[in-house]
C-alpha positions in Angstrom: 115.5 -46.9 27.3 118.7 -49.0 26.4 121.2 -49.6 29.9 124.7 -48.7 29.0 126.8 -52.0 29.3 127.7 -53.2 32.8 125.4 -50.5 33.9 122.7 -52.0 36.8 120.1 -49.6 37.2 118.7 -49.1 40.4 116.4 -47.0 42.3 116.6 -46.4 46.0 113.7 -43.9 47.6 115.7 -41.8 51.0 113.6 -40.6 53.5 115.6 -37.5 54.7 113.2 -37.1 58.1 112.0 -34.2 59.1 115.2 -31.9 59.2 117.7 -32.5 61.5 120.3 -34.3 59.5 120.9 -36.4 62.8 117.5 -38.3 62.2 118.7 -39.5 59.0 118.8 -43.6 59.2 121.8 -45.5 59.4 120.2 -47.4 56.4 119.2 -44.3 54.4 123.2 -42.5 55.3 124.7 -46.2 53.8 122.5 -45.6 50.9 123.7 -42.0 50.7 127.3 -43.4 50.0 126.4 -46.0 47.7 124.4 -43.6 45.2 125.9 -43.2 41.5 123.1 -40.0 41.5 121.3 -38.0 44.6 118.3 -36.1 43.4 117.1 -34.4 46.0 114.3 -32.6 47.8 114.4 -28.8 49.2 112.8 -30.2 52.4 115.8 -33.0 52.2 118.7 -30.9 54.4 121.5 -30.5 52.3 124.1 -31.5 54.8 122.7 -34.8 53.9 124.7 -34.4 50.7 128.2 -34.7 52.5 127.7 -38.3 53.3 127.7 -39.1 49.4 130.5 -40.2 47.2 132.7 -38.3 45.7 132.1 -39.8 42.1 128.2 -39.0 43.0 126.4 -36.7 40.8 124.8 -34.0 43.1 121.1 -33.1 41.1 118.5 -30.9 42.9 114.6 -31.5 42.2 113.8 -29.2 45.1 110.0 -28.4 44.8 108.1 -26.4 47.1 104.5 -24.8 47.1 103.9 -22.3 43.9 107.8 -22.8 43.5 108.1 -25.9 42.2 111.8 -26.5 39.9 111.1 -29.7 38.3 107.5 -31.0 37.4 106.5 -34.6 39.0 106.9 -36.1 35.2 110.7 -34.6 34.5 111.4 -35.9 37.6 110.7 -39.2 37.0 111.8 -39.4 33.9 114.8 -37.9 35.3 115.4 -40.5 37.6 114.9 -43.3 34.8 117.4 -41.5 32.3 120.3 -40.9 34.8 119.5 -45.1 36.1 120.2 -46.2 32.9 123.4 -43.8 32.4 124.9 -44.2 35.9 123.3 -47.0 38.0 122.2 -46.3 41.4 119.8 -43.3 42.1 118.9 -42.6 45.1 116.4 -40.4 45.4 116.3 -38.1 48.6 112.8 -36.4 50.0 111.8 -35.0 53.3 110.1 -37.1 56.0 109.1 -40.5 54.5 109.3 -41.1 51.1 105.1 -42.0 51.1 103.9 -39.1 53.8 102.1 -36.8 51.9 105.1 -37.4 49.3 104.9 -38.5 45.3 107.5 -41.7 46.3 105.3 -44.2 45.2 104.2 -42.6 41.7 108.6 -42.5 41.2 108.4 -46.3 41.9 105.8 -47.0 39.5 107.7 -45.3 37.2 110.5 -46.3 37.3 109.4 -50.4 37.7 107.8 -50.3 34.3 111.1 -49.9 32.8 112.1 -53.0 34.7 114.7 -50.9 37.4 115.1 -52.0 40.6 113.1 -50.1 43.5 114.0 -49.5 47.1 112.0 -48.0 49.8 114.0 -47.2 52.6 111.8 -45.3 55.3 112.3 -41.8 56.9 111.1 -40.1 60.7 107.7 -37.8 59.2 107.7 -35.0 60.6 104.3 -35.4 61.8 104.7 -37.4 64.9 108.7 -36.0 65.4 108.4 -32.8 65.6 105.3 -32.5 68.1 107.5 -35.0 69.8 110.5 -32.9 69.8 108.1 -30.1 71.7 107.1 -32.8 74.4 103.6 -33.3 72.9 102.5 -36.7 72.4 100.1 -37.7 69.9 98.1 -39.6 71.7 97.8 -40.1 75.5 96.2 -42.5 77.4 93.5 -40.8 79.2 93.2 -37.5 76.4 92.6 -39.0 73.2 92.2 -42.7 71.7 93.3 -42.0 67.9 95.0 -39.2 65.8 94.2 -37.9 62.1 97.3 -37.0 59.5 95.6 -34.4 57.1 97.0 -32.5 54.5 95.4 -28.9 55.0 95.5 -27.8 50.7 94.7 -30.4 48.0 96.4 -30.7 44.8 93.5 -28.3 43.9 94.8 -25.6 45.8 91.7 -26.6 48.2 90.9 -27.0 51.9 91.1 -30.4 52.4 87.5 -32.2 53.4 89.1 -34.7 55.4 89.5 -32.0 58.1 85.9 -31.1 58.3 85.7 -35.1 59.4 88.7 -35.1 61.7 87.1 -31.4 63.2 83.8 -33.9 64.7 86.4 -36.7 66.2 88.1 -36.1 69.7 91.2 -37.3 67.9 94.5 -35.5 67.9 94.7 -33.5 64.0 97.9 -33.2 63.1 98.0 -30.7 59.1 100.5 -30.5 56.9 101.0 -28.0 54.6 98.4 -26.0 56.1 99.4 -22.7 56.8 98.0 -20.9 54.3 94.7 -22.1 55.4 94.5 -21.1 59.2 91.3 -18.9 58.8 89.5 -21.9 57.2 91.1 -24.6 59.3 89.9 -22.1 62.8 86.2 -21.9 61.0 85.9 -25.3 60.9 86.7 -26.6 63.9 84.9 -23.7 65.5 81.9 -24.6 63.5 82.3 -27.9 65.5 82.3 -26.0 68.9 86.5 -26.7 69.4 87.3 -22.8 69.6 88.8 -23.6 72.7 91.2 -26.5 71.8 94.4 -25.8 71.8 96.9 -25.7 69.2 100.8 -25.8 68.5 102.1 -24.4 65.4 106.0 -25.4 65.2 107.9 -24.1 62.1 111.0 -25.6 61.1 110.9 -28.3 63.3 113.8 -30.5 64.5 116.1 -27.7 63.4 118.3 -25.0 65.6 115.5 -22.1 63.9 112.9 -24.4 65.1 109.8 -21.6 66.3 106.6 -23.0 67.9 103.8 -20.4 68.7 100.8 -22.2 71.2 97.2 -21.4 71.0 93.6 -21.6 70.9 91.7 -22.5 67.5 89.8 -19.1 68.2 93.2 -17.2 68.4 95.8 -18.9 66.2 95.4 -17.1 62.9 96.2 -14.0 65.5 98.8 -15.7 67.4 100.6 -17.0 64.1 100.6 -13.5 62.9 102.1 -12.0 65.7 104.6 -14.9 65.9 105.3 -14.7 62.2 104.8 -18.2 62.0 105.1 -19.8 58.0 105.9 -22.8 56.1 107.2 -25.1 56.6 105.2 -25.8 59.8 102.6 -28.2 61.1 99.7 -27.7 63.1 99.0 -29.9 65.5 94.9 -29.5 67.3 94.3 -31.2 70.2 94.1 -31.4 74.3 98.0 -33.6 74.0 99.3 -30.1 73.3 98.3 -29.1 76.9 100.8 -31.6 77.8 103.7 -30.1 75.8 106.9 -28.7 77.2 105.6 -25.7 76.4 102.5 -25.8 78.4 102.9 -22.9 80.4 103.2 -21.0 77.6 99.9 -22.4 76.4 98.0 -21.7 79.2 100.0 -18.3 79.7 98.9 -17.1 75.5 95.5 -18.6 76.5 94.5 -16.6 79.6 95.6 -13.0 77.4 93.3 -14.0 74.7 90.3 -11.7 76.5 92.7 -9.1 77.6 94.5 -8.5 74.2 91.1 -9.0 72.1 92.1 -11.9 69.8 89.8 -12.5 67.6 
């Protein structure tokens, strides 16, 4: 693809964090103001946008599960066509640009046609938002190590990496998970943790932010009677005990016989 004179194309990866538009990075919002294009994410929070130029061209890519706008391949040919035609692209996505995000495959991409790549890094939501609840992710004295799982494959399956992490004593943090509770509970009760305790927080880091607190024997129940859905993350482990929602914990916990969850 020919560069239009005087045209230096460039291709800088945002991450956008994990919501809050607060928790953007003073390198990523300098970025934001530089950019000739913004493509971004429907996890990137659009109040990002107001940081941009006003010559910036404004594109969304947004892609979510079963909804997805633009396919992986428009995209980066998207992001190759409008570098050549305008200069600077930054390209926004939610969390970090290479969490359980295509960032690198756009890089690849976009380097073979000999453009300029930047990574600049974003907060994941993984370790932010359980922090944002009080729970750490790991605790001296409750666990030594933590898994990062994505809970559906590309497949549209149950990742196997969780029947691993289920056998560790490691905190499990899943992404993208939600629609496979009932699988992720009979896994880890197949490895005797029915009685760990779980956090589901939807929307985190934002002022809708909901967090429902559980066993693994009664969080499909709990997240059904919470009304608990994407985007969400699950975190398994005894560090939610330490939460500072706790008492809530405990308080769900001890009406599991009493209410019959199941």
């Amino acid at each position: 693809m020919q560069k239009t004179h005087n045209i230096f194309p460039k291709l800088t990866l945002v991450g956008a964090g994990p919501g809050d538009p607060d928790l953007l990075t003073i390198k990523g919002f300098k970025a934001l103001a530089e950019a000739d294009v913004i493509l971004f994410d429907a996890l990137a929070n659009e109040e990002l946008l107001k940081y941009a130029s006003k010559h910036a061209e404004l594109i969304s890519v947004g892609k979510r599960a079963g909804k997805h706008s633009m396919k992986q391949d428009e995209i980066n040919q998207l992001i190759v066509k409008k570098a050549f035609q305008r200069g600077h692209v930054v390209r926004l996505k939610g969390g970090d640009p290479f969490i359980f995000g295509r960032g690198y495959e756009e890089i690849d991409y976009a380097e073979a046609f000999g453009i300029e790549t930047v990574v600049i890094p974003g907060i994941s939501s993984f370790y932010s938002v359980p922090e944002l609840q009080k729970i750490p992710v790991t605790a001296r004295g409750t666990n030594e190590s933590f898994w990062v799982v994505t809970g559906t494959t590309a497949a549209g399956e149950l990742s196997k990496d969780i029947i691993h992490a289920a056998q560790s004593s490691a905190t499990v943090i899943i992404l993208m998970g939600m629609h496979k509770l009932a699988e992720i509970a009979a896994v880890f009760s197949s490895n005797n943790k029915q009685d760990t305790p779980v956090a589901i927080i939807q929307n985190g880091s934002l002022p809708n932010e909901k967090a429902g607190y559980s066993t693994i024997e009664s969080m499909v129940t709990m997240a059904k009677e919470q009304q608990l859905s994407n985007p969400a993350i699950i975190i398994i482990g005894e560090v939610v005990r330490l939460g500072r929602n706790s008492h809530l914990f405990e308080q769900l916990a001890s009406l599991k016989t009493e209410q019959g969850w199941k």
